[in-house]
C-alpha positions as CSV (number, residue, x, y, z in Angstrom):
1,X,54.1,277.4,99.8
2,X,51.3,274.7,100.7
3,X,48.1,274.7,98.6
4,X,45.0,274.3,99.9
5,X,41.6,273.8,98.3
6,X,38.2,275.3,99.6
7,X,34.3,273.5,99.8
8,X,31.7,275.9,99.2
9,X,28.2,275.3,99.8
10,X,24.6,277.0,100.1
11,X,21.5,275.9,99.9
12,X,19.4,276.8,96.8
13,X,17.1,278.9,98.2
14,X,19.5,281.5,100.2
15,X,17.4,283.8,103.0
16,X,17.4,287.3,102.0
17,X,20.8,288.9,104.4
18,X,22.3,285.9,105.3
19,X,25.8,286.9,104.6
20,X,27.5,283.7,105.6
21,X,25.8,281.7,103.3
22,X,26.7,283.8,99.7
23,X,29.9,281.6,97.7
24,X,31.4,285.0,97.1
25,X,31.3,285.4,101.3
26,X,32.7,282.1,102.1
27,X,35.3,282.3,99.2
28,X,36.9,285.5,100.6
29,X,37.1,284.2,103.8
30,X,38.7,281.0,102.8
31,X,41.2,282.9,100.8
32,X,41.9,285.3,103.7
33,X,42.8,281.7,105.5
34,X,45.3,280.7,103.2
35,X,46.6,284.0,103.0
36,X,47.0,284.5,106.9
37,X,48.5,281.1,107.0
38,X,50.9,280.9,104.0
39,X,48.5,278.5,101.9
40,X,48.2,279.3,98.1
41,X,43.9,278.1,97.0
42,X,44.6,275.8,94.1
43,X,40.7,274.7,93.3
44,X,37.6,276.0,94.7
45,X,34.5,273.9,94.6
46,X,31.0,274.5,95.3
47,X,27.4,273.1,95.5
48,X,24.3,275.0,95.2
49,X,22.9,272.5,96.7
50,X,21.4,271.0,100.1
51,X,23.6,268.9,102.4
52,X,21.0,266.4,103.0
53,X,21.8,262.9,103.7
54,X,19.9,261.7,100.1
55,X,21.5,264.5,98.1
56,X,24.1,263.7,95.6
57,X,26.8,267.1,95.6
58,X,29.4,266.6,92.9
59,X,31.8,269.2,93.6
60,X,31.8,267.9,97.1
61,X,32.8,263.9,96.5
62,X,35.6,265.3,94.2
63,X,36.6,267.5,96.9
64,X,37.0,264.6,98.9
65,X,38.4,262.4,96.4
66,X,41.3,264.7,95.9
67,X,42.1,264.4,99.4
68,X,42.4,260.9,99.0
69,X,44.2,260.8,96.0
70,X,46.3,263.7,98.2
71,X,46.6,266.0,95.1
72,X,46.6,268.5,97.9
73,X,46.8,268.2,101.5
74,X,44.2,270.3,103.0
75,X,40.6,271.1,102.9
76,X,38.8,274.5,103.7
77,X,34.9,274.6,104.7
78,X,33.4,278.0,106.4
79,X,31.1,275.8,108.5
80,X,31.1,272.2,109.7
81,X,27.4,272.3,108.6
82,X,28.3,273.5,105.1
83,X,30.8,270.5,105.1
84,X,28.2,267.0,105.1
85,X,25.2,266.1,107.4
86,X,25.9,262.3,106.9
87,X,27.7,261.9,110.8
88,X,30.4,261.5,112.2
89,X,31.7,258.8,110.2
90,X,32.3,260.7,107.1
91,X,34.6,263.1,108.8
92,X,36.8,259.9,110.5
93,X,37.4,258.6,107.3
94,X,39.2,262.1,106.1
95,X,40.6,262.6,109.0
96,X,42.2,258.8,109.6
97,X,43.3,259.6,106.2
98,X,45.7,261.8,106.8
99,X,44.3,265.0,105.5
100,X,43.6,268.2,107.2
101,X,40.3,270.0,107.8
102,X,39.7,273.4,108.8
103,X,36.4,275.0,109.6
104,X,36.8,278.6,109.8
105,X,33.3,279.6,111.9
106,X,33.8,276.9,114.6
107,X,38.0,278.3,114.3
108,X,38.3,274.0,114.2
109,X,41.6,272.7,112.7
110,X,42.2,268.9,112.7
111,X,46.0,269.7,112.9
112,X,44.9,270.6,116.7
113,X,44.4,267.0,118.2
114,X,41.9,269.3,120.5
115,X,39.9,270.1,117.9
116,X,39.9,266.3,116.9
117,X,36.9,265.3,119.1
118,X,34.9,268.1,118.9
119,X,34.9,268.4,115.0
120,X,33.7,264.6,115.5
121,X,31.1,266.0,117.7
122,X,29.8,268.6,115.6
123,X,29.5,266.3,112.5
124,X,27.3,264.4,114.8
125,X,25.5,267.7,115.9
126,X,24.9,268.5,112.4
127,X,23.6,265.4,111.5
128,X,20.8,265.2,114.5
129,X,19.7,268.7,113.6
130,X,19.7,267.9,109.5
131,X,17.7,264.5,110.7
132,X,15.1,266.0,112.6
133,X,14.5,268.7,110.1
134,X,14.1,266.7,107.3
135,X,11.6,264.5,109.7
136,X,9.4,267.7,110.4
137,X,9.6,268.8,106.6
138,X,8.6,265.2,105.7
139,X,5.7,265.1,108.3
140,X,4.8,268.5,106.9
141,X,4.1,267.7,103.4
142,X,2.5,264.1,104.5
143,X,0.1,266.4,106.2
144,X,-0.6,268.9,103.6
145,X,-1.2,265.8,100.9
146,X,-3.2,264.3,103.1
147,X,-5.3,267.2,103.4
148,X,-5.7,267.7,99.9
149,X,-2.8,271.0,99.4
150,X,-0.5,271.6,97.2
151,X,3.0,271.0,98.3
152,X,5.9,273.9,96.9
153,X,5.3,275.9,93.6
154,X,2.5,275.5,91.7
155,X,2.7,273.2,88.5
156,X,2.9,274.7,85.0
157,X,-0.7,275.9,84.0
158,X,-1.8,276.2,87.7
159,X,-2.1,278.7,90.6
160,X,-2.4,278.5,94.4
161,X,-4.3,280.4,96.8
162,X,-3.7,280.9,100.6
163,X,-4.9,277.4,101.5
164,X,-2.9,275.4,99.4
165,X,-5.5,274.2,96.7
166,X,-4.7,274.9,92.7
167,X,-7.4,276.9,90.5
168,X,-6.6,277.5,87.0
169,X,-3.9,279.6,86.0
170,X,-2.5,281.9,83.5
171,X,-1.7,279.4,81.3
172,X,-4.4,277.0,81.8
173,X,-5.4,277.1,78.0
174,X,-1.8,275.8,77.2
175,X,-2.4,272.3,79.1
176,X,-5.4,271.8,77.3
177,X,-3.9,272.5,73.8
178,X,-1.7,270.2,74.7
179,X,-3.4,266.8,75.2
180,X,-6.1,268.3,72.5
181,X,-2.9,268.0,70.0
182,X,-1.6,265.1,71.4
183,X,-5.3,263.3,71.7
184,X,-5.6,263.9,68.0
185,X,-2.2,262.2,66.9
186,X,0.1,264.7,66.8
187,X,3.5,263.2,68.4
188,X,5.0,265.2,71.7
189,X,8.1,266.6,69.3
190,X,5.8,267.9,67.0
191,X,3.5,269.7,69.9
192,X,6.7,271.0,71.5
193,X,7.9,272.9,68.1
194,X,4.2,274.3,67.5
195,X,4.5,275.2,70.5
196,X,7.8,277.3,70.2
197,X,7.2,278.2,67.0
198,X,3.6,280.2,68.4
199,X,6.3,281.8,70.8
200,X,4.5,280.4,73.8
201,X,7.3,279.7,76.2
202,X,7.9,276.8,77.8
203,X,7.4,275.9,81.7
204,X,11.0,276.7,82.1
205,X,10.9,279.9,80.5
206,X,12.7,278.5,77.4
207,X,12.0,276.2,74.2
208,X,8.9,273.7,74.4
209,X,10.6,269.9,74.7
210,X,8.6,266.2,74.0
211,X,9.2,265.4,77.3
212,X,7.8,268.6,79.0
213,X,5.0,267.5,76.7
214,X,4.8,264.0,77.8
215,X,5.1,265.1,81.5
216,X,2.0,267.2,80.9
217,X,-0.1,264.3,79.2
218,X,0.7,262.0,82.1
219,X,0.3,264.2,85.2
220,X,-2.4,263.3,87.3
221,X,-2.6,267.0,88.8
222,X,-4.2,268.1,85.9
223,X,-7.2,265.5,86.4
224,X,-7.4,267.3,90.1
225,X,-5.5,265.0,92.4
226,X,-2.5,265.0,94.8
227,X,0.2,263.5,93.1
228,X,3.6,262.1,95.2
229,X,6.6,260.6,93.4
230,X,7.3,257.0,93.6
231,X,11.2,256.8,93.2
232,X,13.4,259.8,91.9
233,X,14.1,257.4,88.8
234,X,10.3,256.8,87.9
235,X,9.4,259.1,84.7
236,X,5.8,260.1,85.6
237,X,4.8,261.1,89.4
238,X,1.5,258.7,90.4
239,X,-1.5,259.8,92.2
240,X,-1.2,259.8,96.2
241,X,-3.0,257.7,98.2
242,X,-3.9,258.3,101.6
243,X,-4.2,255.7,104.4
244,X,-7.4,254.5,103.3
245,X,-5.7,254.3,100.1
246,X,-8.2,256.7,98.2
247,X,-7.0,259.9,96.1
248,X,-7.1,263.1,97.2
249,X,-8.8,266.2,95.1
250,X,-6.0,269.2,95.1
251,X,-8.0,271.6,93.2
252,X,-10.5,273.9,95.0
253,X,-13.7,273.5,95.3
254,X,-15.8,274.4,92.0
255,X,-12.5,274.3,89.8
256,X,-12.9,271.8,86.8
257,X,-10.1,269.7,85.5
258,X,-9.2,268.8,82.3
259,X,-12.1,266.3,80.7
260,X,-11.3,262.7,81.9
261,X,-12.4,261.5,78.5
262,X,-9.9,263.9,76.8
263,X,-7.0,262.5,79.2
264,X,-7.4,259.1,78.8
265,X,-7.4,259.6,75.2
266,X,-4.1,261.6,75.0
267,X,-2.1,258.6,77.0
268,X,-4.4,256.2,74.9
269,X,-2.8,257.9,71.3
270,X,0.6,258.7,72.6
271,X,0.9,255.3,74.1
272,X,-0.3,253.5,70.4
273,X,-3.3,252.1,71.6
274,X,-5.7,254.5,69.4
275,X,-5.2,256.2,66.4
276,X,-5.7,260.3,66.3
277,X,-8.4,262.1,64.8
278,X,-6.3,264.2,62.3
279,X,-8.0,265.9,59.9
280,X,-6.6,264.1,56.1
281,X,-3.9,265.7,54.5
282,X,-4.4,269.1,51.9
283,X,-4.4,268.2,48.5
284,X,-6.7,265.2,46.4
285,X,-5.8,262.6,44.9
286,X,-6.5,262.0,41.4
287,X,-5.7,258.4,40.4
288,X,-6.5,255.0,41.4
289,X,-3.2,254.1,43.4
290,X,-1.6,257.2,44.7
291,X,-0.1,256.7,48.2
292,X,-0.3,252.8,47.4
293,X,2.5,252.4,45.6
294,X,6.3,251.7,47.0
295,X,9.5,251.8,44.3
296,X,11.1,248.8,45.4
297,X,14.6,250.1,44.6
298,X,14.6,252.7,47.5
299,X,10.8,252.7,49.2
300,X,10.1,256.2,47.2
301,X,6.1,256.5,46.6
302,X,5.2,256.2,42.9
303,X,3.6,259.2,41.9
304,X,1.9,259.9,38.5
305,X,3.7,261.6,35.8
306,X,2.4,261.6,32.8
307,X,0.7,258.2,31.6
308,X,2.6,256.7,34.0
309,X,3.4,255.9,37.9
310,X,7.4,256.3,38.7
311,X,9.4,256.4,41.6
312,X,9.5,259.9,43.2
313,X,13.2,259.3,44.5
314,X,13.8,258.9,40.8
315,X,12.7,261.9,39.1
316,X,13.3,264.1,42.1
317,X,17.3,263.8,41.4
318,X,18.2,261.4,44.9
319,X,19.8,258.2,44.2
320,X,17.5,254.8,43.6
321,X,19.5,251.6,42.5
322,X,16.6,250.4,40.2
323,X,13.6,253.3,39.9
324,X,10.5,251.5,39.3
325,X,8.0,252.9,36.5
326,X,4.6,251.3,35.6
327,X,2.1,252.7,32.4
328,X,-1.1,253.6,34.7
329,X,-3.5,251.5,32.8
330,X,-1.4,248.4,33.0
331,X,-1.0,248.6,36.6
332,X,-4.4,249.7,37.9
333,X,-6.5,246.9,35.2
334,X,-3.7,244.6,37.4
335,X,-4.4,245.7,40.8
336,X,-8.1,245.5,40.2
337,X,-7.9,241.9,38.8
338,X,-6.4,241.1,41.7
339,X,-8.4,242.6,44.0
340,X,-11.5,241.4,43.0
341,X,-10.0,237.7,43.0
342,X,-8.7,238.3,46.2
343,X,-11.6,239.7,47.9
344,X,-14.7,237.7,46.5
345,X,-12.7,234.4,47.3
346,X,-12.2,235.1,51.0
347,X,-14.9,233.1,52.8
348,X,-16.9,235.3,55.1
349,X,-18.3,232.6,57.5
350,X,-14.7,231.0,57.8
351,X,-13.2,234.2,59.5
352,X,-11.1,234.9,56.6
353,X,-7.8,237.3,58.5
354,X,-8.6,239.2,54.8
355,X,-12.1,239.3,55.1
356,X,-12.4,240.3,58.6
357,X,-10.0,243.5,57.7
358,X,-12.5,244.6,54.9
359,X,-15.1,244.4,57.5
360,X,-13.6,246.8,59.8
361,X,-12.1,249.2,57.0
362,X,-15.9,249.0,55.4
363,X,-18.1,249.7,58.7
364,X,-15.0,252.5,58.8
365,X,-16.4,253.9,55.7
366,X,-20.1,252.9,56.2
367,X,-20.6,254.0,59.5
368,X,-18.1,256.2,60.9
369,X,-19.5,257.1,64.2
370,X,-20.0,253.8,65.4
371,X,-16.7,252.9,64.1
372,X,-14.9,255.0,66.1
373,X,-16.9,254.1,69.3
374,X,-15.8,250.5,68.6
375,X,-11.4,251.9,68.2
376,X,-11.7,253.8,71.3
377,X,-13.3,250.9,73.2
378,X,-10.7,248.6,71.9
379,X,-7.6,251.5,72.9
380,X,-9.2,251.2,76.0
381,X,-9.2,247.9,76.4
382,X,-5.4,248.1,75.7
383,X,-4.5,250.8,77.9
384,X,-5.9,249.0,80.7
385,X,-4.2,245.8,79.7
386,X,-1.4,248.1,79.3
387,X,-1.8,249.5,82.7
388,X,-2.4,246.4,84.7
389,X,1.4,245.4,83.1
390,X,3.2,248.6,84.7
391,X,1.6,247.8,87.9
392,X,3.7,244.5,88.0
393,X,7.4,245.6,86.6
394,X,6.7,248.5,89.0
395,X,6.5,246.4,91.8
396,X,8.9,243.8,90.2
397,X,11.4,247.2,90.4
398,X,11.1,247.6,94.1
399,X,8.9,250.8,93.2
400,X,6.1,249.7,95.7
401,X,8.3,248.6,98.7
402,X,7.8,251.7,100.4
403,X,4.6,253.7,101.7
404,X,3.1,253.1,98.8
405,X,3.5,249.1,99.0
406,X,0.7,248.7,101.4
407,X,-2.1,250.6,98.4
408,X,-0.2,247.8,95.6
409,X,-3.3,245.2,96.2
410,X,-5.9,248.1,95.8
411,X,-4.3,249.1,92.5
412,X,-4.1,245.9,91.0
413,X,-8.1,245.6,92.0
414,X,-8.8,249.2,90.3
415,X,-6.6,247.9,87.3
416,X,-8.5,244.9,86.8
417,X,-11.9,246.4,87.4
418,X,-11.2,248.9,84.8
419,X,-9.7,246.2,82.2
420,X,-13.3,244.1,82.9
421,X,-15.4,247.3,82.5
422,X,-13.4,248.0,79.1
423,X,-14.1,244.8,77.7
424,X,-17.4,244.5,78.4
425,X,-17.8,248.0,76.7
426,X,-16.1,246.7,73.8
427,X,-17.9,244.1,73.4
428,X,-21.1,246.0,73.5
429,X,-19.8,247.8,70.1
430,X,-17.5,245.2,68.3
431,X,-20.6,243.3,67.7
432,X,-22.5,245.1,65.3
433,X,-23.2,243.3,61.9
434,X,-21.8,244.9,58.7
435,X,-23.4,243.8,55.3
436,X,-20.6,242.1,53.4
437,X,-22.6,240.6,51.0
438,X,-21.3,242.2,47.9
439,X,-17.6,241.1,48.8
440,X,-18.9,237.6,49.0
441,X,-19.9,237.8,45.3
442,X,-17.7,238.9,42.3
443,X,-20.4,239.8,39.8
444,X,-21.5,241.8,42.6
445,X,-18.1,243.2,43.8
446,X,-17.6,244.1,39.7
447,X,-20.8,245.7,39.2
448,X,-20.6,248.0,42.2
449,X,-17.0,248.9,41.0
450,X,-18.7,249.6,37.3
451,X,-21.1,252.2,38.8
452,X,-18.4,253.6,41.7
453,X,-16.7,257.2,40.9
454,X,-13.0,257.6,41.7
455,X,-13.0,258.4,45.4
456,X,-15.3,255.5,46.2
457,X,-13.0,253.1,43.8
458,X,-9.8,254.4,45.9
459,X,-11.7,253.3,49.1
460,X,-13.0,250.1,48.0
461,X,-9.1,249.2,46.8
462,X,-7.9,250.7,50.4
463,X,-10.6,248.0,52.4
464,X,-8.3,245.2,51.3
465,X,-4.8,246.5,50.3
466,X,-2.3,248.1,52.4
467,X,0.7,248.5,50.3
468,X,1.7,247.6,46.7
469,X,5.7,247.3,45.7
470,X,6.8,247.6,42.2
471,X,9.9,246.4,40.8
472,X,11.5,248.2,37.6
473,X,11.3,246.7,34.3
474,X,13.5,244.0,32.9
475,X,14.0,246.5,30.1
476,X,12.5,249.3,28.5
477,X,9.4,248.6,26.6
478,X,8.6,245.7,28.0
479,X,5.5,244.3,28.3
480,X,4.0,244.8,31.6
481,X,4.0,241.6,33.9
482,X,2.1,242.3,37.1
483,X,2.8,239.0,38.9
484,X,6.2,239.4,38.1
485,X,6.4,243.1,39.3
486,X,3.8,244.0,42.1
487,X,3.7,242.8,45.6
488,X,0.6,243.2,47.3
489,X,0.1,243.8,50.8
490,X,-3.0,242.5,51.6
491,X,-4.5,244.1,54.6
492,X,-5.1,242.6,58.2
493,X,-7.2,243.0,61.1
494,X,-6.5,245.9,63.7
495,X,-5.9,244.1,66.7
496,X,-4.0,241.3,64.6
């Protein structure tokens, strides 16, 4: 007995009573075929999925390819629109090929040489009616963007109403926890497992993922406009531009979108152009180096225990090739030796790389507020740098050859406006004089250290040093020999 295989296919959206269209219909039917023919079914395939001309069906090119590869000789398809929309030419190829074709609704069979032509015909048929739909549909949703609505289901966090414009929805409050948490430094993963863990379910109904995070954080939808797709293999969708290559509002009138300021910052943090504003970690520090100091057998901190600071690696049980220990007093009287030398020596006027860092780190500490004005005009500055760059690979990737080609020249003038307007912002704050005079002097520098309790010493060690790495001893008891054992990270300036 002959085996035959059968191509099943429906759309994903299935009208409610069309029969014809189930796979458990058109599978019975096919088998009913073979049966009433003398065929045995050895595979069944199927695609829930549209026969469009752009659409990729996988069960359908293996379908095919077995035919060609004539694992089996014959194909089954209820309809010749449920076989491809692509022409006529499609079909010629099978058919020259050698392989057999039967469409059961039409009652077409290629072994026929009458049916020949007109399964040729219908291919064509099929095609003209799938090209003219998916004109309409496309002229459709042009239409609807243009006139500011909403085009399918409404995005995660969003409603719509009758005429096609978005309004806050049920789980509006979840988009802005979102880029609140991801403004303030925590990383996508991280928001996606708080997220799970609150049993807040995800936009798919499941678990919370970093990239349903990052889709959220770089959606222009939720700043209020009409968003279009530039290519099916760009991450992010882009704000659409209409022909006077403005954007269009989606949300109805009176509905506020999430804060501009609070946007820009998320894509400013995740993107590593601005540090978050998390809160500092539970618990306080004690001793003069704590969190400064690296074993430099395996990178474990050095904790204190006891008189002394010793690699944590070490003393928690996990393997380190050469645990570093150093007697407290020894190291810190080192560290603040060096410090001092370090710092009163670099030449303020000269633009000392050292120098310049303590001047950031100590406006940090000295005046916070207009410290932070000055990072986020800086982030700025680098997101629109930043920005101005993906405008060119994007084009340099063929992103802007279509529709959205003739809006490129507009979007490189927005990009560059904003990168002037961010500069000049930053340099309205980055100017600000900071009173270094102290770490210009030693005498000074010491006697402001003499008089400073253990928090302040811990900042004014932090202004100029980054890291410290300690080496282990060249034998127990030995007299400690900072130069020999500690390398110091000196710090550098932010944008360096």
């Amino acid at each position: 007995m002959e085996e035959i295989d059968l191509y099943l296919r429906k759309s994903l959206i299935v009208r409610e009573g069309t029969e014809a269209l189930t796979f458990r219909t058109q599978e019975e039917r096919g088998r009913e075929w073979a049966r009433r023919h003398d065929y045995t079914v050895r595979k069944v395939w199927k695609d829930n999925l549209s026969a469009w001309t752009d659409t990729k069906r996988p069960d359908f090119d293996r379908a095919l390819a077995a035919l060609r590869r004539k694992e089996v000789p014959a194909l089954w398809v209820y309809a010749v629109d449920r076989f491809d929309r692509k022409g006529a030419g499609s079909v010629i190829r099978i058919l020259d090929a050698g392989a057999r074709l039967i469409f059961d609704y039409e009652r077409l069979d290629s072994a026929d040489p009458r049916d020949r032509e007109r399964i040729i015909g219908d291919a064509e048929r099929a095609k003209a009616a799938s090209d003219l739909l998916s004109h309409r549909v496309r002229d459709t949703k042009k239409s609807q963007r243009r006139r500011g609505e909403w085009v399918g289901a409404a995005p995660y966090g969003l409603r719509k109403d009758k005429s096609g414009k978005l309004h806050h929805g049920t789980h509006w409050d979840k988009i802005i926890r979102v880029l609140t948490d991801v403004s303030e430094g925590h990383a996508p993963r991280s928001v996606a497992r708080r997220m799970t863990l609150d049993k807040i379910l995800s936009p798919k109904g499941g678990q919370w993922g970093a990239s349903t995070v990052r889709r959220i954080v770089y959606n222009p939808v939720y700043e209020g406009w009409q968003v279009v797709a530039l290519s099916r293999d760009y991450t992010w969708p882009v704000a659409y531009r209409n022909e006077d290559g403005e954007r269009v509002r989606v949300f109805a009138e009176g509905v506020e979108p999430v804060p501009a300021e609070l946007v820009a910052k998320a894509r400013r943090v995740h993107a590593g152009h601005q540090r978050g504003s998390l809160g500092p970690r539970s618990g306080k520090a004690t001793h003069l180096l704590t969190d400064l100091l690296r074993c430099a057998g395996c990178g474990a901190r050095m904790p204190t225990s006891g008189r002394s600071y010793v690699c944590n690696g070490h003393a928690m049980g996990k393997m380190c090739p050469a645990p570093a220990s150093a007697m407290r007093e020894r190291i810190e009287e080192y560290v603040y030796a060096e410090w001092l030398h370090a710092v009163s020596r670099a030449d303020v006027k000269e633009g000392d790389p050292l120098m310049i860092a303590v001047a950031e780190r100590w406006a940090a500490l000295t005046a916070p507020e207009e410290t932070e004005e000055a990072h986020e005009a800086l982030a700025a500055v680098k997101a629109a740098e930043a920005a101005l760059e993906r405008l060119a690979n994007d084009r340099a990737k063929g992103l802007y050859d279509g529709a959205m080609g003739r809006h490129f020249p507009r979007l490189v003038t927005e990009a560059e406006e904003a990168l002037t307007n961010t500069q000049t912002r930053y340099g309205q704050f980055s100017g600000g004089v900071v009173d270094l005079t102290m770490f210009d002097d030693a005498e000074m520098l010491a006697e402001a250290w003499a008089v400073a309790d253990l928090p302040m010493r811990r900042d004014l060690i932090r202004v100029a040093v980054d890291k410290i790495t300690v080496t282990q001893a060249a034998r127990r008891g030995a007299t400690f020999d900072g130069d020999a054992r500690c390398t110091i990270k000196w710090a550098t300036p932010e944008d360096a």
